[in-house]
Each structure stands twice: as structure tokens, then as C-alpha cells.
DRENPA-3360 file (N, C-alpha, C; in nm, 2 decimals, always signed):
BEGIN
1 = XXXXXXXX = +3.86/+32.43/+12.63/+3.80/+32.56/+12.59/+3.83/+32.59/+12.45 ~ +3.96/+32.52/+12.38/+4.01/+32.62/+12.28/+3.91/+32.54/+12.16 ~ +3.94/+32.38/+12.20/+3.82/+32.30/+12.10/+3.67/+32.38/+12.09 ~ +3.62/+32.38/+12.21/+3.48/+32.43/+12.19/+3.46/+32.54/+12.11 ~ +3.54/+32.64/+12.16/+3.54/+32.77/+12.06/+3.56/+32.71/+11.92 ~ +3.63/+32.68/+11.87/+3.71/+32.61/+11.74/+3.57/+32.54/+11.69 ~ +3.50/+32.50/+11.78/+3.37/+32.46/+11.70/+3.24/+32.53/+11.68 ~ +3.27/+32.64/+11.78/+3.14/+32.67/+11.80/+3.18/+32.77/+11.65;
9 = XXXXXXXX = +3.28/+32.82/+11.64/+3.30/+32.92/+11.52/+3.33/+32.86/+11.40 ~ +3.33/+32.73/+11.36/+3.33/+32.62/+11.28/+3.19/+32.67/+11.21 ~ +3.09/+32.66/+11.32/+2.93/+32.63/+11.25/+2.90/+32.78/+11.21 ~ +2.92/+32.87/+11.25/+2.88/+33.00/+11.21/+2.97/+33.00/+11.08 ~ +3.08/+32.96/+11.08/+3.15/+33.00/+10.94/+3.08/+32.92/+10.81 ~ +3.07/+32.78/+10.82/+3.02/+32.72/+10.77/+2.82/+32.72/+10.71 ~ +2.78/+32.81/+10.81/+2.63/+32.86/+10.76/+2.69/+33.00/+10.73 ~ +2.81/+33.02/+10.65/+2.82/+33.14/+10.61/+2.82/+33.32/+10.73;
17 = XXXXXXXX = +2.82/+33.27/+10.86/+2.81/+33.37/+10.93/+2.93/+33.47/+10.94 ~ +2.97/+33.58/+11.03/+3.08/+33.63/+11.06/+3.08/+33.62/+11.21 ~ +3.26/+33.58/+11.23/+3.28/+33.60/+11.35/+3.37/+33.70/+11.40 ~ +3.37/+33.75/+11.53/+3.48/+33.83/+11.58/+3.56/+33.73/+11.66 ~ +3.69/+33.77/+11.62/+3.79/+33.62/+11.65/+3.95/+33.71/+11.69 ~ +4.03/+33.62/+11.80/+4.17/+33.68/+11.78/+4.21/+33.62/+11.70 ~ +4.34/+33.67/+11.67/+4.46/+33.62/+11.55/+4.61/+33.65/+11.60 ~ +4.64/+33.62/+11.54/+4.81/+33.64/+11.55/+4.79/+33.79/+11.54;
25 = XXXXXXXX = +4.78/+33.86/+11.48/+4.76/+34.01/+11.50/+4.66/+34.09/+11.54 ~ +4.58/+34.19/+11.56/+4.45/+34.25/+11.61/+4.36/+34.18/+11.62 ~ +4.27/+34.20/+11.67/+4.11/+34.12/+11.68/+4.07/+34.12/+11.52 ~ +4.00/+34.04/+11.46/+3.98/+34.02/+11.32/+3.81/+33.99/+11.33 ~ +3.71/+34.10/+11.22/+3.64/+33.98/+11.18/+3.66/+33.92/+11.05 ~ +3.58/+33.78/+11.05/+3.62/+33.68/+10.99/+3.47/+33.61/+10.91 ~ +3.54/+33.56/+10.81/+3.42/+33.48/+10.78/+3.44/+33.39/+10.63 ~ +3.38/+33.31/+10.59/+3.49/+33.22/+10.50/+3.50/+33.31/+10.37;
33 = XXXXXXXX = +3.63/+33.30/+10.30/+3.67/+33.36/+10.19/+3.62/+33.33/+10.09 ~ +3.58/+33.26/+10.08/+3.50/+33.17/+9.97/+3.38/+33.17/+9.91 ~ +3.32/+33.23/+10.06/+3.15/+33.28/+10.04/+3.16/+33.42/+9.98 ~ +3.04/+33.44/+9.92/+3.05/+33.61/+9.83/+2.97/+33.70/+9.94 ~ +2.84/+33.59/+9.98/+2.76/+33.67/+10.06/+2.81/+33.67/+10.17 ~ +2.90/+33.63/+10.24/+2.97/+33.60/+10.38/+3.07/+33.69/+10.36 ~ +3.11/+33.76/+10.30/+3.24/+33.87/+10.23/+3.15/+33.99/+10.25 ~ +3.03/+33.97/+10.18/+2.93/+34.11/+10.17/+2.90/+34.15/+10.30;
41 = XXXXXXXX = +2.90/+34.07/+10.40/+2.83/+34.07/+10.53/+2.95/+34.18/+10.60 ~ +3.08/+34.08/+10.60/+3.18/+34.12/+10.64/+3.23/+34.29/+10.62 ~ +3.19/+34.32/+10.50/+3.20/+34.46/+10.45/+3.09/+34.54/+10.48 ~ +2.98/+34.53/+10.54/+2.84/+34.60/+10.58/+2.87/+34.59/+10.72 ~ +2.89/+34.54/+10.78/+2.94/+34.56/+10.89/+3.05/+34.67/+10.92 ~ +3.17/+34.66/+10.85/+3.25/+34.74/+10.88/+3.23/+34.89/+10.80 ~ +3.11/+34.92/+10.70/+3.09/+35.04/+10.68/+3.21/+35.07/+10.58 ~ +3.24/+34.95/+10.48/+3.37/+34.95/+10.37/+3.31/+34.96/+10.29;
49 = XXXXXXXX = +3.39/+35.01/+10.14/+3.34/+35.03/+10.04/+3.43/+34.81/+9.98 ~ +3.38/+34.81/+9.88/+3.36/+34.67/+9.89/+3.51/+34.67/+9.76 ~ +3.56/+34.77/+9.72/+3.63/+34.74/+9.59/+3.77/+34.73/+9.70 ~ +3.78/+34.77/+9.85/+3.93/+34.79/+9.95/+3.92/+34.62/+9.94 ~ +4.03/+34.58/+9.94/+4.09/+34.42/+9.97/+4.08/+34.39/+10.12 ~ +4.08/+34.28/+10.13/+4.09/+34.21/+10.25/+4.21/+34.12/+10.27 ~ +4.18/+34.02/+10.39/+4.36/+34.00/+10.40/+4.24/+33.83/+10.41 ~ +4.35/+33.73/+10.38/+4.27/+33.63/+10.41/+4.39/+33.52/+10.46;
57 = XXXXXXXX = +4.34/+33.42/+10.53/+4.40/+33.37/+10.65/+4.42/+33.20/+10.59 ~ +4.55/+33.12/+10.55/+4.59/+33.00/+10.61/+4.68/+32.95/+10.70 ~ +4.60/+32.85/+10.70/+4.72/+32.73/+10.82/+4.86/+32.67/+10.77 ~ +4.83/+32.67/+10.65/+5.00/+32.66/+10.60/+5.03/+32.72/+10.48 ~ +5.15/+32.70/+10.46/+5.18/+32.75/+10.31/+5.17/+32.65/+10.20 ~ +5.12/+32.52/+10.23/+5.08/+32.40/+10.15/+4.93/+32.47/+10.06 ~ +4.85/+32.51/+10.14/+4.76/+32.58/+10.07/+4.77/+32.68/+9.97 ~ +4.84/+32.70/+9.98/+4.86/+32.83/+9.87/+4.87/+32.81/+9.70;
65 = XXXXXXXX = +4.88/+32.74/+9.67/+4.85/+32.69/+9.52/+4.68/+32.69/+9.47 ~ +4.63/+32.63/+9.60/+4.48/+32.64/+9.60/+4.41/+32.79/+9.58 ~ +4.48/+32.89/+9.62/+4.42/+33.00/+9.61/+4.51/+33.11/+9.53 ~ +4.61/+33.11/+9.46/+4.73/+33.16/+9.36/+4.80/+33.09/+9.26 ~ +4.75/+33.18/+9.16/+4.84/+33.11/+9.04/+5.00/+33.09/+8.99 ~ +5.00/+33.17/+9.08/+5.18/+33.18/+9.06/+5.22/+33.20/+9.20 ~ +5.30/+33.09/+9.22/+5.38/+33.17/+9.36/+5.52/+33.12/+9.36 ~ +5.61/+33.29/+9.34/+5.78/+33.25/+9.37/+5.82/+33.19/+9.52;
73 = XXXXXXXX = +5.89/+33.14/+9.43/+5.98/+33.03/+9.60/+6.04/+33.12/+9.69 ~ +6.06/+33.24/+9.66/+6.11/+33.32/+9.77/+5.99/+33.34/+9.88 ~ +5.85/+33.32/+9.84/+5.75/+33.33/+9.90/+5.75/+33.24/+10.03 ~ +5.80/+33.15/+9.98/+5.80/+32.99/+10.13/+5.87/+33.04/+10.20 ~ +6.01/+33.04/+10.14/+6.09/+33.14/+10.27/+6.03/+33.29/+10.34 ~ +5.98/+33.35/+10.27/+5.94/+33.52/+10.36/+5.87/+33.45/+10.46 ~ +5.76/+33.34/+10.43/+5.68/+33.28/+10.56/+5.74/+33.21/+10.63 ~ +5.83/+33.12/+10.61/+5.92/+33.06/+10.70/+6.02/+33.10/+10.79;
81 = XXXXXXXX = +6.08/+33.22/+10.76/+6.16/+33.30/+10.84/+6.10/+33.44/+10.88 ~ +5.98/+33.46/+10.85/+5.93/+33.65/+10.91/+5.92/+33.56/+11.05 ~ +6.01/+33.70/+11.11/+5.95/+33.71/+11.29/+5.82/+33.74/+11.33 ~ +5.76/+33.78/+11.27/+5.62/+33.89/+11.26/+5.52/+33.84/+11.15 ~ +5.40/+33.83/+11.18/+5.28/+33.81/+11.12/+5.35/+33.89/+10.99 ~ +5.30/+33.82/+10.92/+5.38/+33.91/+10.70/+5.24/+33.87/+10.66 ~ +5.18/+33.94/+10.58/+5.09/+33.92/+10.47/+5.12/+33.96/+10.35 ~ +5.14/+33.87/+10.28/+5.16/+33.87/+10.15/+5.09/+33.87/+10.01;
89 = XXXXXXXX = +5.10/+33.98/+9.91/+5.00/+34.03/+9.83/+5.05/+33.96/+9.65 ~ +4.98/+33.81/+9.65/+5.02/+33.77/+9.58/+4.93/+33.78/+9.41 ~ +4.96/+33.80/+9.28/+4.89/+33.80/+9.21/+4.81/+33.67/+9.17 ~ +4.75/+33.68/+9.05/+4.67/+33.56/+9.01/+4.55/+33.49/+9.11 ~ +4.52/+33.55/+9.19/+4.41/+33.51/+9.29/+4.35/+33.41/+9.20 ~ +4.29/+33.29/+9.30/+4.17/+33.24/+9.24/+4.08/+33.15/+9.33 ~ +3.99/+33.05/+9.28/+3.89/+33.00/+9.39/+3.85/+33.10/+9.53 ~ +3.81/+33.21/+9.54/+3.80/+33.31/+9.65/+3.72/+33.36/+9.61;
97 = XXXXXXXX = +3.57/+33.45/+9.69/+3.49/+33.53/+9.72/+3.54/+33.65/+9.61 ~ +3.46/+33.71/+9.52/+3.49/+33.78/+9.42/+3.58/+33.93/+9.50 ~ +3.49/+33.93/+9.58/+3.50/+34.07/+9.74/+3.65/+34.05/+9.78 ~ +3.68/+33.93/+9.79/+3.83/+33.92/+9.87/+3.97/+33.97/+9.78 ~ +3.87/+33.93/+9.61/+3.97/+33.91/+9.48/+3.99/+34.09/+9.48 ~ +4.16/+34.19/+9.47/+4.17/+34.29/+9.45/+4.14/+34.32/+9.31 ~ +4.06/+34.45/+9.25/+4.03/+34.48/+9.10/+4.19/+34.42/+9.00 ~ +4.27/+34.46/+9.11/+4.37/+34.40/+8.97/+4.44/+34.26/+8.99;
105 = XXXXXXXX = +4.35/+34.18/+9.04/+4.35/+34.01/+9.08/+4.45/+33.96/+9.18 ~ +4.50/+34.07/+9.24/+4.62/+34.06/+9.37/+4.51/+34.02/+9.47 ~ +4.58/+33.94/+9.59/+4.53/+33.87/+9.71/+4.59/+33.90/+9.85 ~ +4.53/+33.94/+9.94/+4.69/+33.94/+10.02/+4.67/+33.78/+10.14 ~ +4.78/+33.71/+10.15/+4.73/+33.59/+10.22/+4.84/+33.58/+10.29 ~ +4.79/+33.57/+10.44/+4.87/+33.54/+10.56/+4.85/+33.42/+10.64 ~ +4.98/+33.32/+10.62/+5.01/+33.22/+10.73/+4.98/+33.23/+10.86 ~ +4.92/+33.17/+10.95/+4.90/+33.23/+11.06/+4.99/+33.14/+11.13;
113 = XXXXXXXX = +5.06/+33.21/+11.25/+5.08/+33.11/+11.34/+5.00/+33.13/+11.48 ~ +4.88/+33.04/+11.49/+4.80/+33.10/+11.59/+4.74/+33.02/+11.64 ~ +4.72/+32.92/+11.77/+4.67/+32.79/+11.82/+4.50/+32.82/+11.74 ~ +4.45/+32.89/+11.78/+4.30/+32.88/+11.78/+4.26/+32.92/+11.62 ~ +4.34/+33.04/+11.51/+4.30/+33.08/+11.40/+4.34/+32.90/+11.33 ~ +4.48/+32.87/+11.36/+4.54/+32.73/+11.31/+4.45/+32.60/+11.28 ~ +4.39/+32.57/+11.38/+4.26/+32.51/+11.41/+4.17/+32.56/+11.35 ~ +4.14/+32.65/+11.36/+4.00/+32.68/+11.31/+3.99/+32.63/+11.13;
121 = XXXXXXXX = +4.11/+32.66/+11.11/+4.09/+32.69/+10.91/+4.15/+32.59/+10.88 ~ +4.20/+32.48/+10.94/+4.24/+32.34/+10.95/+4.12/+32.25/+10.95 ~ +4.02/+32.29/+11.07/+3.92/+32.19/+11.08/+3.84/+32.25/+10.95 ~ +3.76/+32.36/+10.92/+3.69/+32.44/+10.80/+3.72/+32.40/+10.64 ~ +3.87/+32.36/+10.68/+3.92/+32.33/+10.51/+3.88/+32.43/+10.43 ~ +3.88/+32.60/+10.42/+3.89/+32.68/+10.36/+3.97/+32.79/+10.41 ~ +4.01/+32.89/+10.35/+4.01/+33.01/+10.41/+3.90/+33.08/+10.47 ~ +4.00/+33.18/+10.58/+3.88/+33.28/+10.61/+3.96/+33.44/+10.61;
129 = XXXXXXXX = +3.85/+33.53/+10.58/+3.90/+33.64/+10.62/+3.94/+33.66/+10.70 ~ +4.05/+33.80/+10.72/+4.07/+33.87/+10.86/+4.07/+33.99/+10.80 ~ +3.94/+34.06/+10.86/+4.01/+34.22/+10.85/+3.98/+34.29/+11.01 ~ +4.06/+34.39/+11.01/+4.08/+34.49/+11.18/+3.89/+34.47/+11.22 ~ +3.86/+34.47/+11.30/+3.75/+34.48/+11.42/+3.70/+34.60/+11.42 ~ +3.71/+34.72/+11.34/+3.65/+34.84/+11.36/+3.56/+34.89/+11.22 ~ +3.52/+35.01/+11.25/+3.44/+35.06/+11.17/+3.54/+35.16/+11.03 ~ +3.53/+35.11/+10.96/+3.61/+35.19/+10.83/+3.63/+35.29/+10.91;
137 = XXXXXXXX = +3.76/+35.34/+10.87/+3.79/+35.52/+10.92/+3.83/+35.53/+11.08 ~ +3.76/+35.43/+11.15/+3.83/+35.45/+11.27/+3.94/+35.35/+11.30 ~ +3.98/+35.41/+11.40/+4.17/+35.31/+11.48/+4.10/+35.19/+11.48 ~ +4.23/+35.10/+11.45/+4.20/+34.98/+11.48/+4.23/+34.95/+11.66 ~ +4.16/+34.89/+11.66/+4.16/+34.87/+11.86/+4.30/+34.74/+11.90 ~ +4.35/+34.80/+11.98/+4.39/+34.69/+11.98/+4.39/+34.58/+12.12 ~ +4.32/+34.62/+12.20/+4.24/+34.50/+12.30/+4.12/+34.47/+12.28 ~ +4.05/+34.39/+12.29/+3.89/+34.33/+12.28/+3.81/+34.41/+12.33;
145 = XXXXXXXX = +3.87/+34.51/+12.42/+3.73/+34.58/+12.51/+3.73/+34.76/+12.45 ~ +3.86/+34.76/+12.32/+3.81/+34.86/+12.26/+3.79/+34.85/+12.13 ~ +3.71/+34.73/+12.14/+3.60/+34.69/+12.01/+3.48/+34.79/+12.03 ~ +3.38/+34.80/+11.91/+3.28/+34.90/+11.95/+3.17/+34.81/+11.97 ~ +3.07/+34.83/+12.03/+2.97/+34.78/+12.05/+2.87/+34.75/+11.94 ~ +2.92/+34.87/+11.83/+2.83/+34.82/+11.70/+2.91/+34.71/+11.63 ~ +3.00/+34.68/+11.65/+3.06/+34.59/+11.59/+3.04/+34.47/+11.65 ~ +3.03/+34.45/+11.79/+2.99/+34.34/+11.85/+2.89/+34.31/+11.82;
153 = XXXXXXXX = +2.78/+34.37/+11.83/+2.65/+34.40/+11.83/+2.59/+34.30/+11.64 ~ +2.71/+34.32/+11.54/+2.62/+34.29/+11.45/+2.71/+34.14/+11.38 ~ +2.80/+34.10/+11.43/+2.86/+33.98/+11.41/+2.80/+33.89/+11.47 ~ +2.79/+33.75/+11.41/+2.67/+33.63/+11.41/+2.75/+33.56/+11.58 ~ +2.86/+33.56/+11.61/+2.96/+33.51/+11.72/+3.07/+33.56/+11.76 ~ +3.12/+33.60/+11.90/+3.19/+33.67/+11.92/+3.31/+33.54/+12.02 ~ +3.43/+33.47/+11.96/+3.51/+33.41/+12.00/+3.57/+33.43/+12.14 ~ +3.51/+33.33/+12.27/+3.55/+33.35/+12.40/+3.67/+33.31/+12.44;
161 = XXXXXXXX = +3.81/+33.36/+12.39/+3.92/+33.33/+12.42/+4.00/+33.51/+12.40 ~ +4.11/+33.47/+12.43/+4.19/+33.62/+12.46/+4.12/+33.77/+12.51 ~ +4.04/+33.74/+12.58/+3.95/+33.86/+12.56/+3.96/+33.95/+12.67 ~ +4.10/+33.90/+12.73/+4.13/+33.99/+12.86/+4.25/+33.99/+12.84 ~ +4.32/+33.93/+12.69/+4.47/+33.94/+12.70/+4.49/+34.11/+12.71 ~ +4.59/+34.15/+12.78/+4.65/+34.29/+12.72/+4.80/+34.27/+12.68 ~ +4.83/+34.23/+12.62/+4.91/+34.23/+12.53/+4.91/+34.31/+12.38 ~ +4.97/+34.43/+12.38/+4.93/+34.47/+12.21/+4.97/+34.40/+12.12;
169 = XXXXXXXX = +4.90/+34.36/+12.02/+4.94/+34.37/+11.89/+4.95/+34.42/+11.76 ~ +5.00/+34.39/+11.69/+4.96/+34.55/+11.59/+4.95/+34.44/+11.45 ~ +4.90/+34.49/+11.32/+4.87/+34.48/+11.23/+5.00/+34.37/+11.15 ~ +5.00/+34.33/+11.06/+5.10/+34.24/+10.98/+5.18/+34.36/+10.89 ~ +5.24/+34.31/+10.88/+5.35/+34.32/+10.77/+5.31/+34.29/+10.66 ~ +5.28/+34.45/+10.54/+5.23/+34.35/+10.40/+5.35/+34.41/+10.32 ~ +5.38/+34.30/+10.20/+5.46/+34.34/+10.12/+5.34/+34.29/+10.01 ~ +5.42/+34.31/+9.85/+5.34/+34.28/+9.77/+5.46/+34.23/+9.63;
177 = XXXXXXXX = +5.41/+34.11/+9.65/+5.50/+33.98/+9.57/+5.49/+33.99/+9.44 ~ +5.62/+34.02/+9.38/+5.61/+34.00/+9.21/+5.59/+33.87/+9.16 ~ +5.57/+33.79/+9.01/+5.62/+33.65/+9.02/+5.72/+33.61/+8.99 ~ +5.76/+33.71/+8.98/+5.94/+33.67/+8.94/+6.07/+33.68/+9.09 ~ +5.95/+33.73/+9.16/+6.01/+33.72/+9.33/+6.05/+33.88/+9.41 ~ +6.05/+33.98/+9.29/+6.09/+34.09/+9.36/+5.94/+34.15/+9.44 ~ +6.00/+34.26/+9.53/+5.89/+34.29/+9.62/+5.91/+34.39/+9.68 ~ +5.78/+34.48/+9.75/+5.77/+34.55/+9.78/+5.65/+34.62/+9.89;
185 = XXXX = +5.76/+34.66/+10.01/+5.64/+34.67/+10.10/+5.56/+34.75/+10.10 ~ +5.44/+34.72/+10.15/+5.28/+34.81/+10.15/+5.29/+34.87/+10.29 ~ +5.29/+34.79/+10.37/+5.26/+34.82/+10.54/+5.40/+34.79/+10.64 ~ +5.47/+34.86/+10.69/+5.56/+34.77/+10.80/+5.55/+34.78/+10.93;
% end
């Protein structure tokens, strides 16, 4: 089941679609970071204004050079030792969806540890977005069944896994990374 899913959301990402997906934290939708108009989609959907950042999703921290120009070594460790999903708001963004890039070139990028997100951005060979599953301005939900129907309703795939977990989870941990290593939390 977890392959099939992993593929079926492979090909929507890959023709640029968005999907509604779990993650290591809230229901996310998703769609590749990379694409501008796959970014655009992702924000028309959620009823966002397009200049708010997004959070964007790898499978390791080997990636990360590919998408930041600078990253302090304290950064391997925050991901290596956080107990808790961490998103980290790194400067110098680059190769990424202009939408994903913050006005002042900050990124926020979270390691996932997550069987099915893991896979997914492993097999894809890109990043993907994650932002919360609701409509700007409203709670973020945090089971699958208090997604809204407009939101189901206008994403290209809706991922058939966890969709009955009740388990809460709640949002990441963002801090925001100097290059010299000091830091400072956004979200805890």
C-alpha cells in the first residue's frame, strides 16, 4: 500500500500537480518546490497571499547544499538530535520555486522523518512543499476528517494512508539559522 501511494503521488507531482499528503507533522498540501506554477496552485488553493513562505520538505540533510548557500554545522546537528519535526529557516535559498524563496532569500527546510513523505522525495529527486491543509486564516486541522471539503475538493490527489490515524500532531518547530550558527526561534 505505502509503494502504491508513493507512486501514485510521484506522477501528480511530477505533472506538476498538488497533493494532500501526511507528514511527520499535520496533514500537508504538497507539491514540488521547484515548480513556480505548482507553488502558484498550492497558494490558490489555500486562499494565501503568495509573498507568506512555505516550509519545504527533504529526505536528508545530504540535500541541503542543493537548495542553500550557506549552511552552519550546527545545522546537522539541530536535525540530528531534535526530538520533534524542526524546520529550519535557512538564508541564501536557491534552485527553488521563486513562491517558496522568502522576500528576504530565507527558506525554511525540514528533514522529514517519515516512511511515506521519505519515499516520496527520495523516489521524485526534488523537494516538495508542505504547508497546513486549511484555508489561510483558519485552524489548522489536525486529523484528516477535519480537512475541509474545499480543500479536498480542489487538490489534483488526496494520499490513502493515515486517514483514520487519531493521533494529534501538531506543527514543527521553526527556528531561524544565522550563518555563523546563532539562532532563533520562530514557532515552538
Amino acid at each position: 500500500m505505502l509503494r502504491e501511494e508513493v507512486n501514485k503521488a510521484l506522477e501528480i507531482l511530477k505533472n506538476g500537480g498538488v497533493i494532500l499528503y501526511p507528514t511527520d507533522t499535520v496533514w500537508g498540501l504538497g507539491c514540488d518546490a521547484t515548480n513556480e506554477e505548482a507553488v502558484v496552485k498550492v497558494n490558490a488553493i489555500k486562499g494565501r497571499a503568495a509573498d507568506k513562505s512555505l516550509i519545504v520538505l527533504l529526505e536528508n540533510d545530504n540535500k541541503l547544499q542543493s537548495y542553500v548557500t550557506e549552511i552552519p554545522d550546527v545545522a546537522y546537528e539541530l536535525i540530528e538530535y531534535a526530538e520533534n519535526p524542526l524546520t529550519i529557516v535557512f538564508s541564501g535559498a536557491k534552485n527553488l520555486a521563486k513562491s517558496v524563496i522568502n522576500s528576504d532569500g530565507t527558506v525554511g527546510i525540514r528533514v522529514v522523518k517519515h516512511d511515506f513523505c521519505g519515499q516520496l522525495i527520495q523516489r521524485f529527486r526534488r523537494p516538495i512543499v508542505s504547508t497546513s491543509a486549511n484555508i489561510s486564516g483558519q485552524p489548522t486541522p489536525k486529523f484528516f476528517d477535519e480537512i475541509s471539503d474545499e480543500i479536498k475538493d480542489a487538490v489534483d490527489y488526496i494520499v490513502d494512508l493515515e486517514q483514520e490515524n487519531r493521533i494529534a500532531k501538531k506543527p514543527s518547530t521553526i527556528i531561524k539559522l544565522g550563518p555563523s550558527g546563532q539562532f532563533e526561534f520562530i514557532r515552538k
